[in-house]
N, CA, C and O atoms as a Tinker XYZ file with bonds, in Angstrom:
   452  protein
     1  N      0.831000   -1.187000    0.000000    73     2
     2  CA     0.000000    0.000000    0.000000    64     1     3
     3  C      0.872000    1.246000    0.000000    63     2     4     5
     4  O      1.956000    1.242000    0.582000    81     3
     5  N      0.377000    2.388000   -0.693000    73     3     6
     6  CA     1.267000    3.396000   -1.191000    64     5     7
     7  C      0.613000    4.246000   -0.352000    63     6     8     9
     8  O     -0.414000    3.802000    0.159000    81     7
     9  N      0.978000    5.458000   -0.056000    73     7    10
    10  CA     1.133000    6.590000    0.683000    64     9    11
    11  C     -0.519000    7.090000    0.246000    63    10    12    13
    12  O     -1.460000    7.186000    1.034000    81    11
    13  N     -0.544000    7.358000   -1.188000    73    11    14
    14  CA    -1.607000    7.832000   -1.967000    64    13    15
    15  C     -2.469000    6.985000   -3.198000    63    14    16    17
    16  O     -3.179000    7.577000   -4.010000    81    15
    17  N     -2.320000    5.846000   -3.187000    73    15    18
    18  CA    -2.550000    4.918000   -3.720000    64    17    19
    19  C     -3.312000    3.584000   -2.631000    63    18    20    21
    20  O     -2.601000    3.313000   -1.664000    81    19
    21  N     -4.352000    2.957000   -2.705000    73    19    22
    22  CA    -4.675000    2.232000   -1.854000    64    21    23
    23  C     -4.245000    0.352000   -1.968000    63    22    24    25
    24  O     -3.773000   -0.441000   -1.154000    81    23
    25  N     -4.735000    0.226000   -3.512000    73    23    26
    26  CA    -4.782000   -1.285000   -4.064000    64    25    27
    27  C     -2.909000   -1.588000   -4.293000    63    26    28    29
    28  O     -2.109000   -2.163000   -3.555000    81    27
    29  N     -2.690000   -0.781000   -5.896000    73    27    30
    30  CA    -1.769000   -0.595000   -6.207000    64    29    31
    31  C     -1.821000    0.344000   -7.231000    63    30    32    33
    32  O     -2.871000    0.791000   -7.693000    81    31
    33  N     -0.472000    0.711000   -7.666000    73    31    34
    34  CA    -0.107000    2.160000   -8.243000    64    33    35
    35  C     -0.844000    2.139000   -9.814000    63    34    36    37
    36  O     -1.267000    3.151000  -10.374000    81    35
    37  N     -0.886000    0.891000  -10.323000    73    35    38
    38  CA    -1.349000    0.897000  -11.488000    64    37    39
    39  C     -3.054000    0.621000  -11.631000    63    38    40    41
    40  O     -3.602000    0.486000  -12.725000    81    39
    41  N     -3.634000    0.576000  -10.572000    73    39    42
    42  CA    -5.015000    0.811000  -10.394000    64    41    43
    43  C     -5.286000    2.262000  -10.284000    63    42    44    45
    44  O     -6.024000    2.892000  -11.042000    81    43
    45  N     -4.369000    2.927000   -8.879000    73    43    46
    46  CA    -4.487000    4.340000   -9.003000    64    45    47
    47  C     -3.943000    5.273000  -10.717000    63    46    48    49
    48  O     -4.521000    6.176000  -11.321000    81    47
    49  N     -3.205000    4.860000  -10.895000    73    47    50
    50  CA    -2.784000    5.829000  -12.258000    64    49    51
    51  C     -3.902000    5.383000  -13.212000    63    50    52    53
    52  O     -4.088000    6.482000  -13.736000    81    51
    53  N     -4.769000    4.582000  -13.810000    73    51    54
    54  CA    -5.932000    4.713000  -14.797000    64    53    55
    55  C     -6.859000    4.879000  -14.427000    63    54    56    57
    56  O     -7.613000    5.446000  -15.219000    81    55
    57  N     -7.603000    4.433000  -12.666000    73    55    58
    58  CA    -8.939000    4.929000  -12.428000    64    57    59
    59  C     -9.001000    6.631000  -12.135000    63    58    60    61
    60  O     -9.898000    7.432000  -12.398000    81    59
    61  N     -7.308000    6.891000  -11.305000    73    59    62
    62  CA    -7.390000    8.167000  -10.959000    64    61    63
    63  C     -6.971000    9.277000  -11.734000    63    62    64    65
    64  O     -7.402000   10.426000  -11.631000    81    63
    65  N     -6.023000    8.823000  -12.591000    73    63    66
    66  CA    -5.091000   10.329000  -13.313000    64    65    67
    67  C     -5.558000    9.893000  -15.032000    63    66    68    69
    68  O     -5.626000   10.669000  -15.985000    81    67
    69  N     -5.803000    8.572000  -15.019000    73    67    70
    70  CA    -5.982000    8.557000  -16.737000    64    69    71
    71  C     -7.736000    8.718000  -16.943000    63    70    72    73
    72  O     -8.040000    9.346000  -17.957000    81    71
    73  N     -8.647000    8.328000  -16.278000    73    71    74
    74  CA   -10.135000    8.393000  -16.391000    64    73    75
    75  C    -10.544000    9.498000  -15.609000    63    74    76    77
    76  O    -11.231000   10.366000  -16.147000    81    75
    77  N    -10.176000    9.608000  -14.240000    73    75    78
    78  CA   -10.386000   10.616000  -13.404000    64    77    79
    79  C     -9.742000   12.241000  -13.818000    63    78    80    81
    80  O    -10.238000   13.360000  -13.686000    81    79
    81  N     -8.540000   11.818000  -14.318000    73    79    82
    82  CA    -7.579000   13.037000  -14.395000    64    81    83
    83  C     -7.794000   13.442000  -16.210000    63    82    84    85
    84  O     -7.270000   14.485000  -16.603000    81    83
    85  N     -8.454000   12.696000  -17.067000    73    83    86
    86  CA    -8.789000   13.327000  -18.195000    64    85    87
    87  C    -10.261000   13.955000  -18.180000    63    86    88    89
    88  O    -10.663000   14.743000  -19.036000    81    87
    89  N    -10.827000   13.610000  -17.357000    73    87    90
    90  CA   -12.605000   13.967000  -17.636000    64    89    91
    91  C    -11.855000   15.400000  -16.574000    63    90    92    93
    92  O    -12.330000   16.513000  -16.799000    81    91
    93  N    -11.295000   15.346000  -16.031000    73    91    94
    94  CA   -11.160000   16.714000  -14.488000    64    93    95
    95  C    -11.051000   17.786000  -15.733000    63    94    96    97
    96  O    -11.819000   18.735000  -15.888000    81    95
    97  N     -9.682000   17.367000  -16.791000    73    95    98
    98  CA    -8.892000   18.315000  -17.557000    64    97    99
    99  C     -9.613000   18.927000  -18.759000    63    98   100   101
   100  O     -9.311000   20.000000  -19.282000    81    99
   101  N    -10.840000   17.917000  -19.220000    73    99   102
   102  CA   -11.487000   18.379000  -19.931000    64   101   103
   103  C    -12.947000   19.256000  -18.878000    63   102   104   105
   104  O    -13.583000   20.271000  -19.163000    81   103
   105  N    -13.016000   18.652000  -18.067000    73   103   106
   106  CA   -14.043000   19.728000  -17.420000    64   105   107
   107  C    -13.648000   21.091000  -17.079000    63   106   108   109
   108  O    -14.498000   21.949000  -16.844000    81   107
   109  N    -12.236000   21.357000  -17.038000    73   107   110
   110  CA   -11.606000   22.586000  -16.465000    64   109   111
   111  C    -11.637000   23.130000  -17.745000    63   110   112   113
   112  O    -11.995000   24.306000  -17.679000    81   111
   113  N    -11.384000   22.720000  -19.024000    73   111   114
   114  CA   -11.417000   23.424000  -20.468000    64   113   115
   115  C    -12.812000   24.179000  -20.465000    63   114   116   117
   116  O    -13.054000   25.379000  -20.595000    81   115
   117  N    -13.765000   22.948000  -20.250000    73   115   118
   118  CA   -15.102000   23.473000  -20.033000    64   117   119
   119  C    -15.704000   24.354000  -19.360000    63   118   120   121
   120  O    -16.644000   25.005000  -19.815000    81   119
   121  N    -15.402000   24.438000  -18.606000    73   119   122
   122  CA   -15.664000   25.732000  -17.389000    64   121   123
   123  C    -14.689000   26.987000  -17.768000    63   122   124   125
   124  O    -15.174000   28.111000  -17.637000    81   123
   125  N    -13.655000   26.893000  -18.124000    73   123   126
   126  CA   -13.000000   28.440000  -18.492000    64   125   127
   127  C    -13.854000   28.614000  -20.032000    63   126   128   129
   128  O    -14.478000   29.664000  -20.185000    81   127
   129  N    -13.870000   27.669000  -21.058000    73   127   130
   130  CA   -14.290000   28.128000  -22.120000    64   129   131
   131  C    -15.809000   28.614000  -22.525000    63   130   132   133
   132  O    -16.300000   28.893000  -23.619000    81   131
   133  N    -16.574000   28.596000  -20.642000    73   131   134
   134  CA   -18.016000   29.512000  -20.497000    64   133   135
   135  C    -17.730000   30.345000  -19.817000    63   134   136   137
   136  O    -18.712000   31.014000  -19.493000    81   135
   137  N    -16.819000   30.673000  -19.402000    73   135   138
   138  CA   -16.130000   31.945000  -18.136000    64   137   139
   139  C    -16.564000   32.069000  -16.641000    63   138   140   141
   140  O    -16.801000   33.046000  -15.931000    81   139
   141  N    -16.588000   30.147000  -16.328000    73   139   142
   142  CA   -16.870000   30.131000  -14.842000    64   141   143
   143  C    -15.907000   30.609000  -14.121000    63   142   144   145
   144  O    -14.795000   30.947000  -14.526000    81   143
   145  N    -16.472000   30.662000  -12.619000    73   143   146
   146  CA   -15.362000   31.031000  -11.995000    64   145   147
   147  C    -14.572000   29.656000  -11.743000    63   146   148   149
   148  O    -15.066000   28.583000  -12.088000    81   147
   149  N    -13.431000   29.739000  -11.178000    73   147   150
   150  CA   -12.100000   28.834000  -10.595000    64   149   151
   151  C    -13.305000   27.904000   -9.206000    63   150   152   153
   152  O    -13.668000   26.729000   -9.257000    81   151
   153  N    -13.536000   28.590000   -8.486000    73   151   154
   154  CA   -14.440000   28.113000   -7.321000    64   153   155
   155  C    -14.882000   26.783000   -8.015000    63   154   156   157
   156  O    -14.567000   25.598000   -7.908000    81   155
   157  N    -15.888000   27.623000   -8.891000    73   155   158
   158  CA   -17.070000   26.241000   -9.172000    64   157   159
   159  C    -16.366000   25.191000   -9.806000    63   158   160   161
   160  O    -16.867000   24.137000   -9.413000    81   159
   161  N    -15.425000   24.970000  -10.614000    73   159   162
   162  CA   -14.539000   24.010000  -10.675000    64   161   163
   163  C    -14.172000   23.130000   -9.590000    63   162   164   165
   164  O    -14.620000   22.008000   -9.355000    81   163
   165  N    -12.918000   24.071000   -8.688000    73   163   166
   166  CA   -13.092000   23.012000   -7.312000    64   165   167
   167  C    -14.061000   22.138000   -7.072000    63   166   168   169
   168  O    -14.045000   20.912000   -6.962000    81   167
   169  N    -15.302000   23.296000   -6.975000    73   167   170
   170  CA   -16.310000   22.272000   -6.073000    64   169   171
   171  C    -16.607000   20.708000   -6.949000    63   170   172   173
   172  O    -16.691000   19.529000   -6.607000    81   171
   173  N    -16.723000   21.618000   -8.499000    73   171   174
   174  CA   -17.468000   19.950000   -9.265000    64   173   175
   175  C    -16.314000   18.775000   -9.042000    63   174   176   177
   176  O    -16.730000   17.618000   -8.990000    81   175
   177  N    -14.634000   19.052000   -8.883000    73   175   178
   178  CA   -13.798000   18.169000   -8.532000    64   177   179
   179  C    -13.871000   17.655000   -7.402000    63   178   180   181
   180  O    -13.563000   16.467000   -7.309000    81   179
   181  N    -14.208000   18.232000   -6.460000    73   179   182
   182  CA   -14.408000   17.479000   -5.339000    64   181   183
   183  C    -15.681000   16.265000   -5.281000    63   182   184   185
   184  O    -15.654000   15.361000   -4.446000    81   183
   185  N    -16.953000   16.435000   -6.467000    73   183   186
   186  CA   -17.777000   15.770000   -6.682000    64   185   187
   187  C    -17.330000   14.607000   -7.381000    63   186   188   189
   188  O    -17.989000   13.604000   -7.108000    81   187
   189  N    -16.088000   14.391000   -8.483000    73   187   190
   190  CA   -15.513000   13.917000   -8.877000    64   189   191
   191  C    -14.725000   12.761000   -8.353000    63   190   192   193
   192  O    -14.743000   11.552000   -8.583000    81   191
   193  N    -13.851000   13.737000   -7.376000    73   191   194
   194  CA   -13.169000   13.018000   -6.607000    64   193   195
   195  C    -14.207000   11.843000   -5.640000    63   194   196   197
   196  O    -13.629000   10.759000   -5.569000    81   195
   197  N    -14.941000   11.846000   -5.248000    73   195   198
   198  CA   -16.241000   11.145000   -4.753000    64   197   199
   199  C    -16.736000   10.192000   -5.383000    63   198   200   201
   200  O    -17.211000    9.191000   -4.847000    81   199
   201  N    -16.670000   10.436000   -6.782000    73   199   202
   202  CA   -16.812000    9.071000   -7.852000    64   201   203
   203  C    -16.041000    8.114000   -8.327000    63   202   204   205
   204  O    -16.294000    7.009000   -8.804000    81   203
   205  N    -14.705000    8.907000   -8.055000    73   203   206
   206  CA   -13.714000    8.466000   -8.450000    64   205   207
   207  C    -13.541000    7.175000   -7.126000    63   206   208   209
   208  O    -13.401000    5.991000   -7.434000    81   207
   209  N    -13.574000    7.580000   -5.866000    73   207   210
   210  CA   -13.316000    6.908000   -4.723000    64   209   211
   211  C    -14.390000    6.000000   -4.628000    63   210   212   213
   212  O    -14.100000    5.092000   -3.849000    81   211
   213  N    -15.802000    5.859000   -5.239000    73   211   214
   214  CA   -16.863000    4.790000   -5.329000    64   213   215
   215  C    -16.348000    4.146000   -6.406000    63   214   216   217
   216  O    -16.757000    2.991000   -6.280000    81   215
   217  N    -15.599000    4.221000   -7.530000    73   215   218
   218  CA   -14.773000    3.199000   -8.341000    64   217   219
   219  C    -13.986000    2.494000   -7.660000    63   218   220   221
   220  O    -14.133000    1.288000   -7.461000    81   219
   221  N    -12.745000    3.443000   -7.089000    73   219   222
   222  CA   -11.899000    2.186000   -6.694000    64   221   223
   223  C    -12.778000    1.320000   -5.694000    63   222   224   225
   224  O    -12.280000    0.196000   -5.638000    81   223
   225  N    -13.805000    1.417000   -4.952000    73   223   226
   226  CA   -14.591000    0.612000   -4.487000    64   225   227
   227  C    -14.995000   -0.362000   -4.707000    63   226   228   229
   228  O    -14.616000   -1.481000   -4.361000    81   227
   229  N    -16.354000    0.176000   -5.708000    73   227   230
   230  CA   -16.579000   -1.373000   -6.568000    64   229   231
   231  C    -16.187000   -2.022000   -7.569000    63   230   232   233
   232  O    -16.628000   -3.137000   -7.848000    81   231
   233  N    -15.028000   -1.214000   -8.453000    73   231   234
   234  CA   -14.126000   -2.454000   -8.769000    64   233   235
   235  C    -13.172000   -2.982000   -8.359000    63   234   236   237
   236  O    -12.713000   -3.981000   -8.913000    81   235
   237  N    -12.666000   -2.470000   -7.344000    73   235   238
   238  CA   -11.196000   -2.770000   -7.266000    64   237   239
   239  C    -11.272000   -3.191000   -5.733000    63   238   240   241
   240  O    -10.137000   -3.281000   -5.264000    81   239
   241  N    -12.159000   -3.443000   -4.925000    73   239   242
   242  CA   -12.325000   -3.830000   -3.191000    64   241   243
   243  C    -11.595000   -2.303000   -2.657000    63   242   244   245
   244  O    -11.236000   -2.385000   -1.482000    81   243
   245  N    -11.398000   -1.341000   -3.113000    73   243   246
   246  CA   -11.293000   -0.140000   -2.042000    64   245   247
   247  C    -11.937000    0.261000   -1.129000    63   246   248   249
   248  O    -13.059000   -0.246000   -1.148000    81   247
   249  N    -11.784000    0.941000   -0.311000    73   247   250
   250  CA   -12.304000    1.816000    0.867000    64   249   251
   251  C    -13.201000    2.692000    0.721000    63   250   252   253
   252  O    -12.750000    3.833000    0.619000    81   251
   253  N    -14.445000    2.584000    0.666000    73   251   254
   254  CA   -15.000000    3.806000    0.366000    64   253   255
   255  C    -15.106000    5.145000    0.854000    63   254   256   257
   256  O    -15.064000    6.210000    0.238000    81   255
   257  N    -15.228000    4.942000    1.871000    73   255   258
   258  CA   -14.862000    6.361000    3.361000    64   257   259
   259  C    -13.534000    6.478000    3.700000    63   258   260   261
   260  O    -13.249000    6.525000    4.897000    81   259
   261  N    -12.606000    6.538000    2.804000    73   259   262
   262  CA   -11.232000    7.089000    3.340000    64   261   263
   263  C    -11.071000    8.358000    3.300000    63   262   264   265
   264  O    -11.576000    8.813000    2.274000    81   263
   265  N    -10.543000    9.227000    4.023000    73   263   266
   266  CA   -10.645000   10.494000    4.130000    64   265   267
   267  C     -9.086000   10.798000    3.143000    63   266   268   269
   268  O     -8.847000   11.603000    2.243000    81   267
   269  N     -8.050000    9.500000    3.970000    73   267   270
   270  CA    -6.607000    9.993000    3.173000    64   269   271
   271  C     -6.643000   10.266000    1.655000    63   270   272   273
   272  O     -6.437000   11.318000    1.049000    81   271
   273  N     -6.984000    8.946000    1.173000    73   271   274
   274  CA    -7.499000    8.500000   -0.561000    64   273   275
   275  C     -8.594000    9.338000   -0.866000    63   274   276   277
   276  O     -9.088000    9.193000   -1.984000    81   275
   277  N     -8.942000    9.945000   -0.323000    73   275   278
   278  CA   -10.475000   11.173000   -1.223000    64   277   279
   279  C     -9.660000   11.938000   -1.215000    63   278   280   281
   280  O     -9.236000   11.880000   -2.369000    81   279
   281  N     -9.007000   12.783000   -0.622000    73   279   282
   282  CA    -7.991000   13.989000   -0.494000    64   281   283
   283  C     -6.966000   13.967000   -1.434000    63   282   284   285
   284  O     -6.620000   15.034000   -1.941000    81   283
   285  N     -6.079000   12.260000   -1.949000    73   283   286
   286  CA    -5.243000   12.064000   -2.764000    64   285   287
   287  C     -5.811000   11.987000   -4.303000    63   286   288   289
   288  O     -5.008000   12.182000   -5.214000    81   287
   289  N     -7.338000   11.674000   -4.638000    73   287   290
   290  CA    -7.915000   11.625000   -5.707000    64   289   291
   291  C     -8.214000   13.476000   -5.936000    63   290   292   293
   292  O     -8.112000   14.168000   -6.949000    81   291
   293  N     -8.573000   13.800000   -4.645000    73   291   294
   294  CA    -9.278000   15.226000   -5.070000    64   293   295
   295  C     -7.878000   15.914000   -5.722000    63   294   296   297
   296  O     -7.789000   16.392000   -6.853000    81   295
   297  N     -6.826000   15.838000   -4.723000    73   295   298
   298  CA    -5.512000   16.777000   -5.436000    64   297   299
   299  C     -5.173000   16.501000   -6.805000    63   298   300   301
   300  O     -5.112000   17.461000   -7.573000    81   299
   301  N     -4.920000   15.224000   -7.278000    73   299   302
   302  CA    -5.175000   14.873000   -8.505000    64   301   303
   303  C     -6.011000   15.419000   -9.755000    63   302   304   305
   304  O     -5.751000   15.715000  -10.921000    81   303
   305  N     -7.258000   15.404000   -8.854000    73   303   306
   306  CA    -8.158000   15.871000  -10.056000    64   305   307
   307  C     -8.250000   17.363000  -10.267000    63   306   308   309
   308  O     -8.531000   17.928000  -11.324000    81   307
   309  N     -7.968000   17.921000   -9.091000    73   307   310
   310  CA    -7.905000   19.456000   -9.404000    64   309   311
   311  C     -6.665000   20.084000   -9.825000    63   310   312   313
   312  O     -6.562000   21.204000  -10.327000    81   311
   313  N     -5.789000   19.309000   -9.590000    73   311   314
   314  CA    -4.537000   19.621000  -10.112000    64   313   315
   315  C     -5.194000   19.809000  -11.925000    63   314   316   317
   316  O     -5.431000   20.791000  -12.628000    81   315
   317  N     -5.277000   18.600000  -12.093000    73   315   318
   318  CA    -5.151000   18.177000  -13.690000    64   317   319
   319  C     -6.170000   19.081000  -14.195000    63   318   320   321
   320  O     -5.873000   19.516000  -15.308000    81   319
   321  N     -7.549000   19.608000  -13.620000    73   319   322
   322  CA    -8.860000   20.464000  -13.794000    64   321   323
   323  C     -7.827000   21.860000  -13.865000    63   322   324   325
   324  O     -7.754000   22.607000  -14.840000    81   323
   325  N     -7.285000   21.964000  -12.964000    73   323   326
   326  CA    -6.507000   23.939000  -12.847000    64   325   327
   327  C     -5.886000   24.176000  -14.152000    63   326   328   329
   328  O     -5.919000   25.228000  -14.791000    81   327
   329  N     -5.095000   22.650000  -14.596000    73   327   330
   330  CA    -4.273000   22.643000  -15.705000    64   329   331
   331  C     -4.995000   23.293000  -17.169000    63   330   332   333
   332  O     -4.538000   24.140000  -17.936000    81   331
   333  N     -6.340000   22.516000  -17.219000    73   331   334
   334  CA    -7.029000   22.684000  -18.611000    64   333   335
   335  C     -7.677000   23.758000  -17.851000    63   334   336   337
   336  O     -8.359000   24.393000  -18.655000    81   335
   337  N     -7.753000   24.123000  -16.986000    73   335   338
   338  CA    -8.740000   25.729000  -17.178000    64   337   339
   339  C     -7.724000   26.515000  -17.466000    63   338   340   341
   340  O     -7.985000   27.331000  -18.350000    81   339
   341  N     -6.366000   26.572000  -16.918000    73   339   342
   342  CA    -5.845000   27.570000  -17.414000    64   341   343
   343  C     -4.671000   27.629000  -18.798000    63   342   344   345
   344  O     -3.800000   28.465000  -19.035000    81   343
   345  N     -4.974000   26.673000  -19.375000    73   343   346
   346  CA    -4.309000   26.372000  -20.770000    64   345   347
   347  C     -5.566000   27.052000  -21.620000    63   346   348   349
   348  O     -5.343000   27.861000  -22.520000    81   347
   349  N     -6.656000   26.721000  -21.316000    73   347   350
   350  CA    -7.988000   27.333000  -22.142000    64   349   351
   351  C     -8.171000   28.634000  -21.606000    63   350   352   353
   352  O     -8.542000   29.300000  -22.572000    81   351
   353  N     -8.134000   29.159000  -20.895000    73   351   354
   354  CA    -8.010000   30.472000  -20.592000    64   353   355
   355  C     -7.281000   31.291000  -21.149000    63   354   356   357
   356  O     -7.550000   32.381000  -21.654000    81   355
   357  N     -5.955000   30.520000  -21.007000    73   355   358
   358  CA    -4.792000   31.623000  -21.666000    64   357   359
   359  C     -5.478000   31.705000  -23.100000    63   358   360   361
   360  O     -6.127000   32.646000  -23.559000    81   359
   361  N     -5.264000   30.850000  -23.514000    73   359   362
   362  CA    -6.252000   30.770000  -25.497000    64   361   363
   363  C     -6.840000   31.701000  -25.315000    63   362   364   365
   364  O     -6.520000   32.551000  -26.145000    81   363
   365  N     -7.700000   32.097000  -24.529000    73   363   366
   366  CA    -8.804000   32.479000  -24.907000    64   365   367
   367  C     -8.787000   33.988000  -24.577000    63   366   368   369
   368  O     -9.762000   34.605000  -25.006000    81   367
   369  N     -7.770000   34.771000  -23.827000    73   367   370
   370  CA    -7.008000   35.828000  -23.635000    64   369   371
   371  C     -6.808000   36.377000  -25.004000    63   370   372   373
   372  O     -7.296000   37.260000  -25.709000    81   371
   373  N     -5.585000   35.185000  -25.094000    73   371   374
   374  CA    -4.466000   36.075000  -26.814000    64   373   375
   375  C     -5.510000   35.547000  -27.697000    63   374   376   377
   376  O     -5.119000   35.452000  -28.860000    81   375
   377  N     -6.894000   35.122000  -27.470000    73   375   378
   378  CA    -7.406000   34.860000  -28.692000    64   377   379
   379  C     -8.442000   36.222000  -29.221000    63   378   380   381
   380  O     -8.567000   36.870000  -30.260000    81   379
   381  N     -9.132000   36.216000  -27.735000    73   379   382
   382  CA   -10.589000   37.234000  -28.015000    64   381   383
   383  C     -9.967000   38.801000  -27.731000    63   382   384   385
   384  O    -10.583000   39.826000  -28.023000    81   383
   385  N     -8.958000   38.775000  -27.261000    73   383   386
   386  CA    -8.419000   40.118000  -26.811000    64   385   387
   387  C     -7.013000   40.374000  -27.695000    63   386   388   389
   388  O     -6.183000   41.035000  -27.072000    81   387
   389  N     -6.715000   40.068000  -28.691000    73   387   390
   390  CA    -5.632000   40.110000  -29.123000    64   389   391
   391  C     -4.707000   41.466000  -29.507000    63   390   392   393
   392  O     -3.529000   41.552000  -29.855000    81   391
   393  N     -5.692000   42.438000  -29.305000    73   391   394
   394  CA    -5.235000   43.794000  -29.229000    64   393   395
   395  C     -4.500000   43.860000  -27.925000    63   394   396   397
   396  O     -3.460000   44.517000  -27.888000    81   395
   397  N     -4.947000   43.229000  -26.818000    73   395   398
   398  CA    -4.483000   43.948000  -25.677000    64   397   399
   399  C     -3.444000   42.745000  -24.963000    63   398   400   401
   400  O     -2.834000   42.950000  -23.913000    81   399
   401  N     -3.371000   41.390000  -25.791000    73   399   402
   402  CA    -2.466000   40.722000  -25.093000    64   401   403
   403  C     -2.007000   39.564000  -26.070000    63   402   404   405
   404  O     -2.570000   38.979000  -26.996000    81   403
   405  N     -0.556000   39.456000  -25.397000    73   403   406
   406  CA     0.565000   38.294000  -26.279000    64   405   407
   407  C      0.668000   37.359000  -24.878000    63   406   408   409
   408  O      0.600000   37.602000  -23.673000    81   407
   409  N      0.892000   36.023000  -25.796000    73   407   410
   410  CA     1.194000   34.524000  -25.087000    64   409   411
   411  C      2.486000   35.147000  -24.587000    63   410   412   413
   412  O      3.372000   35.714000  -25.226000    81   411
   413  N      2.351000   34.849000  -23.002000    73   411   414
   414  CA     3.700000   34.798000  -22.606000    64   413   415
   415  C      4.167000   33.422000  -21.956000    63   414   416   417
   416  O      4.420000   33.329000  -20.755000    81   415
   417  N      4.267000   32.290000  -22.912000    73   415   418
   418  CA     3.806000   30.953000  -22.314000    64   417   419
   419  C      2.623000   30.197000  -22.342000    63   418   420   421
   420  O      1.489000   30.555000  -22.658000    81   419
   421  N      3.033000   29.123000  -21.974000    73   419   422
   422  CA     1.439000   27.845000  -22.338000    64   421   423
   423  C      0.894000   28.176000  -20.791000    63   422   424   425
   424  O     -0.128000   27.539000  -20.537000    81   423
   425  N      1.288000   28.908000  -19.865000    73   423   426
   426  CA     0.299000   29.425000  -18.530000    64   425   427
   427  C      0.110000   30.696000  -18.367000    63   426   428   429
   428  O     -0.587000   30.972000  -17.391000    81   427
   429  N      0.477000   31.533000  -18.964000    73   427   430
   430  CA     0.578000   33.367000  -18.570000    64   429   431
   431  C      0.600000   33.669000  -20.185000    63   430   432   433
   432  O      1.063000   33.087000  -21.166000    81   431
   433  N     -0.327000   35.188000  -19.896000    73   431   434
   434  CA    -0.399000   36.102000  -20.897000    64   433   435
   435  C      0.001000   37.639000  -20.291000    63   434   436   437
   436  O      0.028000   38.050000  -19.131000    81   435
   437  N      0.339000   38.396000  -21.756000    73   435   438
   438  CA     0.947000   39.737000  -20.766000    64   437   439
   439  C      0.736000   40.466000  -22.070000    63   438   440   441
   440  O      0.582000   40.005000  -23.201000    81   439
   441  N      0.769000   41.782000  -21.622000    73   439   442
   442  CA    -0.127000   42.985000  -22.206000    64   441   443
   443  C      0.694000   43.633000  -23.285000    63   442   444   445
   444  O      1.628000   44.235000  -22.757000    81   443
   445  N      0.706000   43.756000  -24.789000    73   443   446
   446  CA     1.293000   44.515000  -25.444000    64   445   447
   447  C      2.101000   45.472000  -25.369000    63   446   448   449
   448  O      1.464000   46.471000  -25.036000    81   447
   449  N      2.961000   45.654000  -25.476000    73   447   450
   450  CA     4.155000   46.981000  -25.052000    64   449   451
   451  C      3.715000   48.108000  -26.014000    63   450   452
   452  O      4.307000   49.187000  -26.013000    81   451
């Protein structure tokens, strides 16, 4: 048993970062590319993270009420969710505003000189 992992590491890396951590990254695209706030993201990851932890459950004999492993799925998923909101964000900066701003990077934009 791993620190952040319950079964084993290769159960956690496809239920949590490859199924869990692609639907997070595309939901974070989704939410910047309607101009939610950052908040409501969190929260739907933390709903996430909750589903994610009733998987490793019933397929895999996990824990369902672990407080450690919900906390290690949630960081995961919001990690990977922060990622695509703010890769789609930046786009969407140097895209719709292009008078007033240049890519300064695949995470930051900055204002025309």
């Amino acid at each position: 048993m791993g620190v952040i992992w319950e079964t084993d590491f290769v159960t956690f890396f496809f239920v949590t970062l490859a199924i869990g951590g692609g639907a997070a990254f595309m939901s974070g695209r989704a939410l910047a590319s309607t101009w939610q706030p950052v908040w409501r993201l969190v929260f739907y990851m933390l709903l996430l993270a909750a589903a994610i932890r009733f998987f490793h459950f019933a397929l895999f004999g996990g824990t369902l009420l672990s407080l450690q492993y919900y906390l290690a799925d949630s960081a995961a998923v919001i990690l990977l969710a922060l990622v695509g909101f703010r890769l789609k964000r930046v786009s969407q900066m140097v895209t719709q505003y292009a008078w007033l701003y240049d890519r300064a990077g695949p995470f930051s934009w900055r204002e025309k000189g």
